[in-house]
LUMVEXLO-884544 format. One record per residue (C-alpha): residue number from 1; chain; x, y, z. Coordinates in pm, whole numbers. Each point is the difference from the previous one (the first is absolute). Layout:
N
<n=NUM	chain=A	px=X	py=Y	pz=Z>
...
END
This chain:
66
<n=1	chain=A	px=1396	py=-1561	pz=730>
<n=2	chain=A	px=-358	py=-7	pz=-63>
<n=3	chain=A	px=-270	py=300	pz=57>
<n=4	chain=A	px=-300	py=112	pz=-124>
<n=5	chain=A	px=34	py=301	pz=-277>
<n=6	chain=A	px=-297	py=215	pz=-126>
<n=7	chain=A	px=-129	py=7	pz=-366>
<n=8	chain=A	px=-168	py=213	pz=-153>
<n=9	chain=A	px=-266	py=-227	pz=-124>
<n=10	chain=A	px=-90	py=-383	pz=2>
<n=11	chain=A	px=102	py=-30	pz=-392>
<n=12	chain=A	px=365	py=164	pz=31>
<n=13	chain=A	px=277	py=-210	pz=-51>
<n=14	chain=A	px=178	py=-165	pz=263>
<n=15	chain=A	px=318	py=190	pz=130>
<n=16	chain=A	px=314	py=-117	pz=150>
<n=17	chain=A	px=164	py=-340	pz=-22>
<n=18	chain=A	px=-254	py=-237	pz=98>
<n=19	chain=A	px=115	py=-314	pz=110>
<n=20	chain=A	px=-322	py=-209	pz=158>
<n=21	chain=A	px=-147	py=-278	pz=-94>
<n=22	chain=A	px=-251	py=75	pz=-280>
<n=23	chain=A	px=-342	py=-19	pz=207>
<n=24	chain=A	px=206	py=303	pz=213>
<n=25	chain=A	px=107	py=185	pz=-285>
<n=26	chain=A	px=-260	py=213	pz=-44>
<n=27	chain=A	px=-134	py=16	pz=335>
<n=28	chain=A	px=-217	py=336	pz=1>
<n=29	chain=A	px=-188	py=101	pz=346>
<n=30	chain=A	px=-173	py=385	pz=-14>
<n=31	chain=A	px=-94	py=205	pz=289>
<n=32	chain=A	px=-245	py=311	pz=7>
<n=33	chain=A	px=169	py=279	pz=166>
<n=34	chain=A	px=-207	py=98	pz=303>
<n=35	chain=A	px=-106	py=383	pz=48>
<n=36	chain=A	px=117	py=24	pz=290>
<n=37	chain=A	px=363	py=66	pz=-178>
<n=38	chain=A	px=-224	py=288	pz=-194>
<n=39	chain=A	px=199	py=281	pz=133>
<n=40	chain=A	px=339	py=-199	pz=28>
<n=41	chain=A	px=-5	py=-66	pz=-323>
<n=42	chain=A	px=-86	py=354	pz=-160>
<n=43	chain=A	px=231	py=167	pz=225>
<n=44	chain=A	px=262	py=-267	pz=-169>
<n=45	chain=A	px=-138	py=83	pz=-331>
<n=46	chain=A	px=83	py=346	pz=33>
<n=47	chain=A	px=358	py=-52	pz=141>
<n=48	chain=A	px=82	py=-134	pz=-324>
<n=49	chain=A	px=-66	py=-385	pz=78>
<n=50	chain=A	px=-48	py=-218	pz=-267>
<n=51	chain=A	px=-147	py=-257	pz=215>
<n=52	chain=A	px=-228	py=159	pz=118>
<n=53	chain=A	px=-361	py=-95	pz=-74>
<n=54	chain=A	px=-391	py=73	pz=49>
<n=55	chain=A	px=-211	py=-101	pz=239>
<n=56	chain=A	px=-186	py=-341	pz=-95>
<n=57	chain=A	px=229	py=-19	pz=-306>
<n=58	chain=A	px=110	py=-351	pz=-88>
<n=59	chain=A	px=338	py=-134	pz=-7>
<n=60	chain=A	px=116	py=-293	pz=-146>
<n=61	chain=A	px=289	py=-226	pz=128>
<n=62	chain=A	px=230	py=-276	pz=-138>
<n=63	chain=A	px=252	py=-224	pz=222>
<n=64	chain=A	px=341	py=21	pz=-159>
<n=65	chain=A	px=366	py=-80	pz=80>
<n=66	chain=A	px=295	py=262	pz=-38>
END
């Protein structure tokens, strides 16, 4: 199964087993989060989610297989 997982940061290390082709490997796409998740997000932030993240803040994504 294949998916898109977050990393922290262009530069980190690939995770999981990563079986495409080499051109695939390290296939990053990024995303600004958009504000309008401003309040969703705090609210998440302060229920203890570690996923949770600010508005406009970056995030960084690699396509792996697990």
């Amino acid at each position: 199964m294949y998916s898109w997982k977050r990393r922290d940061s262009p530069l980190e290390p690939p995770r999981g087993l990563v079986t495409l082709p080499l051109v695939f490997r390290h296939a990053i796409k990024s995303e600004i989060r958009p504000c309008l998740t401003r309040a969703a997000s705090l609210l998440a932030g302060k229920l203890g989610n570690p996923n949770a993240v600010k508005c406009g803040e970056v995030l960084f994504w690699e396509f792996v297989s697990y």
